[in-house]
N, C-alpha and C positions, 0 to 999 in steps of 0.2 A: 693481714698486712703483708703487704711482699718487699721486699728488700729494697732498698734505693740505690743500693751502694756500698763498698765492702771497703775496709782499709788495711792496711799491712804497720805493724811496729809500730802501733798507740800502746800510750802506759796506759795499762784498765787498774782500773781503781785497788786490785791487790798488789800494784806495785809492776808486774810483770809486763813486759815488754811483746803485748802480741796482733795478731791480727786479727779481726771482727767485722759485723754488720751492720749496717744502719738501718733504720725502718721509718717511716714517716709517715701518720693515716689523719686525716682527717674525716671530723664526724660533727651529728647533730649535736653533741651533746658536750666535744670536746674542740675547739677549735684546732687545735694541733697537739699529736701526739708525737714524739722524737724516742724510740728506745735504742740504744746502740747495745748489741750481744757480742762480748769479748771470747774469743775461745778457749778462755781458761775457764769460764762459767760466770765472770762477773755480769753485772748488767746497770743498767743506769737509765731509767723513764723517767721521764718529764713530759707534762701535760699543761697546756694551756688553754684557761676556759675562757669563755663569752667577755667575762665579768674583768677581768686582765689579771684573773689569780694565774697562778702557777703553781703548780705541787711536782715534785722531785724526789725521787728515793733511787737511793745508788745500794745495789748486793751486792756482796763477795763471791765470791766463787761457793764458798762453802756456806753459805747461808746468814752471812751475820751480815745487818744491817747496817750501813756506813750514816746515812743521810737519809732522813724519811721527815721532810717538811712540807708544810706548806706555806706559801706567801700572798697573801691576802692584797688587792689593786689599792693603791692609796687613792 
């Protein structure tokens, strides 16, 4: 996955005020995948499949779990 595009002074999910990456891949298996990487180490992916699920998990910097769901297409 290569980069789409970088932003400056987004709050990342530990709160801290920094700049990071975006990434955007599409696949067979995934119809879009969005992960943004903060450069304090946080991270936040989200996938969207065929079916209109979506599943989402947001890290910390330090390894602890914030969000790690999935949401099923009604």
């Amino acid at each position: 996955m290569n980069a789409n595009g970088s932003f400056k002074s987004q709050q990342a999910p530990c709160g801290r005020v920094v700049d990071g990456e975006l990434y955007e891949d599409h696949d067979d298996e995934v119809i879009v995948t969005q992960e943004t990487i903060y450069a304090c180490g946080c991270q936040s992916i989200q996938h969207e499949y065929h079916d209109g699920s979506v599943s989402k998990r947001i890290v910390r910097h330090d390894g602890t779990v914030l969000v790690d769901e999935m949401l099923s297409a009604e």
